[in-house]
N, C-alpha and C positions, 0 to 999 in steps of 0.2 A: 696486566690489570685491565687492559682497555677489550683484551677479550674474556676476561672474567666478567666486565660491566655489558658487554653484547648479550653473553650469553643471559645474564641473569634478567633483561630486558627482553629478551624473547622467551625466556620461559613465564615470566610476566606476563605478557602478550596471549601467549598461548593458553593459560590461565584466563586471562579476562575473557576470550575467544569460549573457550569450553562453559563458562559460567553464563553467559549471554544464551549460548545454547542450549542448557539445563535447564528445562522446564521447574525444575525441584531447585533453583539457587536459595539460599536461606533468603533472600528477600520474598522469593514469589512462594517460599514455603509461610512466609507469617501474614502474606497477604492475607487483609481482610475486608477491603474495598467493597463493597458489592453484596456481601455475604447478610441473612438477616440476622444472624447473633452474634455480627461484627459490634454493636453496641454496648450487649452486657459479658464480652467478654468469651465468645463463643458459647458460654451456656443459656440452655432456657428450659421451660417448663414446658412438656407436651400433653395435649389433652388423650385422655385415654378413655375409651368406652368399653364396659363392662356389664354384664347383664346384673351388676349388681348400683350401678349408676355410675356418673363418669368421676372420672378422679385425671391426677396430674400426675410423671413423674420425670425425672430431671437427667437432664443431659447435656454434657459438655463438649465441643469440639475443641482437639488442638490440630494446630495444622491446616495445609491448604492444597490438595492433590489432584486433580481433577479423576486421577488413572488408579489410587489407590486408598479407599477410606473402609476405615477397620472398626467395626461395633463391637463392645466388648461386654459378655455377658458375665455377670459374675457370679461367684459358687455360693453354697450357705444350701438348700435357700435361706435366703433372709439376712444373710452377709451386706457388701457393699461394694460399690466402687472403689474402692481405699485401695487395698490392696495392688491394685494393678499399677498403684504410680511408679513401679519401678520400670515401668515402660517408657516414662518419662526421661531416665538416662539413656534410651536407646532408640525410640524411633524417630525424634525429633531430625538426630542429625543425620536419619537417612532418608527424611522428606516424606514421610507418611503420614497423613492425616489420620486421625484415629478419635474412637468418641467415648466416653463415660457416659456409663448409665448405671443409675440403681432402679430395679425392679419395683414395681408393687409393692410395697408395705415396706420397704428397705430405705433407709438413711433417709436424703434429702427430697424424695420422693414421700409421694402422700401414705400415711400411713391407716388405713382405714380400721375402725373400732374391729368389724368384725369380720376378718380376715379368711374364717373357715370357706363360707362359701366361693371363694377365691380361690382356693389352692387346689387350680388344677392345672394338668400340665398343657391341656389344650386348648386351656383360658390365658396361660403364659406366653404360647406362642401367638395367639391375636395380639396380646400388647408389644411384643418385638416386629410383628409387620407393622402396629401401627404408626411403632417406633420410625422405622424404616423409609415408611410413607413421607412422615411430615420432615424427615430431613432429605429426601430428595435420592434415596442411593436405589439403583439399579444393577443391572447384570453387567452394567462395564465399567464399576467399581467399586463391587460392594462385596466386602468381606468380612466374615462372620465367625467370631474367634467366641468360644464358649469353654470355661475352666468351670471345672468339677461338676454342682448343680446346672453350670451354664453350657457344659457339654450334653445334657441329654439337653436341653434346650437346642442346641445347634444343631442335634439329631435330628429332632422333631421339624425342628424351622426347616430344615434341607429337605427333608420327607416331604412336605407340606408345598413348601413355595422354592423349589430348585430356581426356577426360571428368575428369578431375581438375581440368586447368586452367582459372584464372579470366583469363590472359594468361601472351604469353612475348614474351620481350624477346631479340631477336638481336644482339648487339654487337659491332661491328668482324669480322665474318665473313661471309664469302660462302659459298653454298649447295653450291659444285664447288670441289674441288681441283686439276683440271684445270682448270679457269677461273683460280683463282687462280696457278697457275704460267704462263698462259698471261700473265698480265696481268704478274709477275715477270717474266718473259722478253723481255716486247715491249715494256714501260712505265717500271718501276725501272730493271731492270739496265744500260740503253742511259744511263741520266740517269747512271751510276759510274764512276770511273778506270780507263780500259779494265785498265790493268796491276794496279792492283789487284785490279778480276774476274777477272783471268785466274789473278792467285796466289792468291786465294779458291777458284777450282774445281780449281787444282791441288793446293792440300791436303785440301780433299774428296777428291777423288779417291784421294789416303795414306790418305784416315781420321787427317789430323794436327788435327783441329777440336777437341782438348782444347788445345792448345798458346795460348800468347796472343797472340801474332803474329794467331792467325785471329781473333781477338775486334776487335782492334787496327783489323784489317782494315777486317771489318765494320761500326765505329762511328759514320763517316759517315755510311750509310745506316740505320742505326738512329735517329741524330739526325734524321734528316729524317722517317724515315716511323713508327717505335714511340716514339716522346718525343719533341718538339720543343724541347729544350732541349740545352745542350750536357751531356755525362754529367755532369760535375762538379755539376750543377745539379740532375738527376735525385732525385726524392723517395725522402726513406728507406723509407717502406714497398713502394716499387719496387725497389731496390736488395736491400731485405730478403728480398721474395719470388722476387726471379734470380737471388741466392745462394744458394738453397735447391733450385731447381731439379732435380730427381730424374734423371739422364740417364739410366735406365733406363727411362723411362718415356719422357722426351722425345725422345731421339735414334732409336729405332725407329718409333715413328708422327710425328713429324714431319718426322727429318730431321737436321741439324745446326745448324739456323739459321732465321732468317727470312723468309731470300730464299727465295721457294717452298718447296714441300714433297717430299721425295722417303721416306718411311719410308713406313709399313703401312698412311697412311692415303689413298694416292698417285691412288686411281680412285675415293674416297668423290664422289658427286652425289649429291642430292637434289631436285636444282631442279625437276625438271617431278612432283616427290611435294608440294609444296607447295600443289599445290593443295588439296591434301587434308589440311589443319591449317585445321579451321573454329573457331579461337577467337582473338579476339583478338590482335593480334600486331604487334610494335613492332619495327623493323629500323634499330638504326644505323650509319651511315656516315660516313668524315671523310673531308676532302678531300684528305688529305696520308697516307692508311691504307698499307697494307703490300697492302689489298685494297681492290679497285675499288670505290667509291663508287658510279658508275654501273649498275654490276652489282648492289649492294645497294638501290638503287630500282626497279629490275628483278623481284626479288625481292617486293618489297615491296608493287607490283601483280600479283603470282601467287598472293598469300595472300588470301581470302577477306576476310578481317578485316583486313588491313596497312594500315599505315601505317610511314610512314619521316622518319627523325629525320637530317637531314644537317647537321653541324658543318664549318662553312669551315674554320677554324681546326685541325684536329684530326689525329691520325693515328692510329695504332693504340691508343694508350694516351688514348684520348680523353676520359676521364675525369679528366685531368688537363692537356692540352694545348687543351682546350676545356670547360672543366670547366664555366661557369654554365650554356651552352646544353646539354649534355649532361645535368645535373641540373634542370636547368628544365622541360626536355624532356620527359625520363624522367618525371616527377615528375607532370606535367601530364599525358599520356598514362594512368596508374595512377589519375590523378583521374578524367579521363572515362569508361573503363572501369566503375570503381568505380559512378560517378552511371549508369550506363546499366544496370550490374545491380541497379540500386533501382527502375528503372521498373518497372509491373506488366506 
């Protein structure tokens, strides 16, 4: 007994030891001493300037890293931050600071009357550096994760402003939109009830895609390739953020839907610009995505720095339909990263 009580005392010991030494111990992770949106809770409102006049849009930190803070852009356009709370079960307890934001016109952020002349994508990436700016993040801990819409975003921001980043993380998106419709065209739509595609593109074609019938439609292949689960199953903070959905944002640069893209953002490539994002660079893919998997390996060997995260399991919303390997993943990749910018 009396060396069952030593032992258990020095692993004790050894324990307090390792946790004093842990820059990331859950205390010095919720520290907020110091911080300026220690008051409302980590979140605030940033002012944003636009050649259309300035507007505000909203952002939250959790967490307290000094080495590792993750901006997180999200898809639609015109979606939300909603979605991403299932990040909430996974990176707290590995000490990563990490921020919400909704875009422009999106959720809790300002939503302005008249949105057109906003929707562009090189007016998008001015509002993510200015993002950036007012919370302080730089190239030695700033990391830049972009799903679906928020993945050409992180294309561009890379493109644009490397020097800031410490890594970027592409998520469920391909490089071409004409790639992506091509693989829509030749790969999904062929796997759907002929009659049903057909009464899909003929209410496109009305412009009847607010109606429910069209939603109805499309739910099969929503179940198969953005959630693997039947809707009724579908997580609340999923549901929360495609009820919020801004159609003045989403339906001119994407489209109606998900099957392919046809709105403002219909000729965006970038793929052979990739070569030229020398930092860092994390590319996921699922195997059940809305976008070619293959194609996002592809990708992935065109970036200097890539690496590719492929999820069997997964489809578009793969942070939830393959959630351990996606957070594992992710998680593990930021750690390497991390340890390689410690080397002298």
């Amino acid at each position: 007994m009396c060396r069952i009580l030593v032992a258990l005392l020095s692993l004790a010991f050894a324990w307090s030891v390792a946790d004093a030494a842990e820059p990331q111990s859950l205390r010095s992770y919720h520290a907020i001493a110091g911080r300026e949106d220690a008051w409302a809770g980590g979140a605030r409102m940033i002012p944003i300037h636009t050649p259309s006049g300035d507007f505000r849009v909203w952002v939250k930190r959790i967490g307290n890293n000094p080495r590792i803070k993750l901006l997180l852009l999200h898809g639609g356009p015109g979606a939300t931050h909603e979605y991403f709370e299932a990040f909430d079960s996974f990176l707290p307890a590995e000490g990563i600071e990490y921020y919400y934001y909704d875009q422009l016109g999106s959720a809790y952020s300002d939503q302005p009357d008249d949105m057109a002349p906003l929707l562009d994508v090189d007016r998008f990436v001015e509002e993510v550096e200015q993002v950036r700016t007012a919370l302080g993040l730089g190239r030695e801990n700033f990391y830049l994760l972009g799903h679906s819409w928020g993945g050409i975003l992180a294309i561009e921001y890379a493109l644009k402003y490397p020097q800031h980043l410490k890594g970027v993380v592409i998520s469920n998106m391909m490089s071409s939109i004409p790639a992506y419709n091509r693989y829509a065209n030749e790969v999904l739509m062929p796997e759907m009830d002929p009659e049903a595609l057909a009464q899909i593109k003929k209410m496109e074609a009305e412009k009847r895609y607010d109606e429910p019938a069209y939603e109805e439609l499309l739910m099969p292949h929503y179940e198969r390739h953005v959630l693997r689960r039947p809707a009724a199953e579908w997580p609340e903070p999923v549901l929360r953020s495609f009820a919020k959905i801004n159609k003045k944002v989403y339906v001119p640069m994407q489209g109606p839907s998900e099957l392919g893209a046809s709105g403002l953002l219909l000729e965006w490539d970038r793929t052979e610009d990739l070569a030229k994002i020398d930092v860092p660079a994390l590319v996921i893919g699922a195997q059940y995505d809305t976008m070619d998997p293959e194609f996002k390996r592809m990708m992935a060997d065109k970036l200097p720095k890539g690496e590719y995260l492929h999820l069997p399991n997964g489809s578009h919303m793969s942070m939830y339909d393959d959630q351990q390997a996606y957070f594992s993943g992710l998680v593990a990749w930021m750690r390497k990263v991390d340890t390689a910018a410690k080397q002298p």
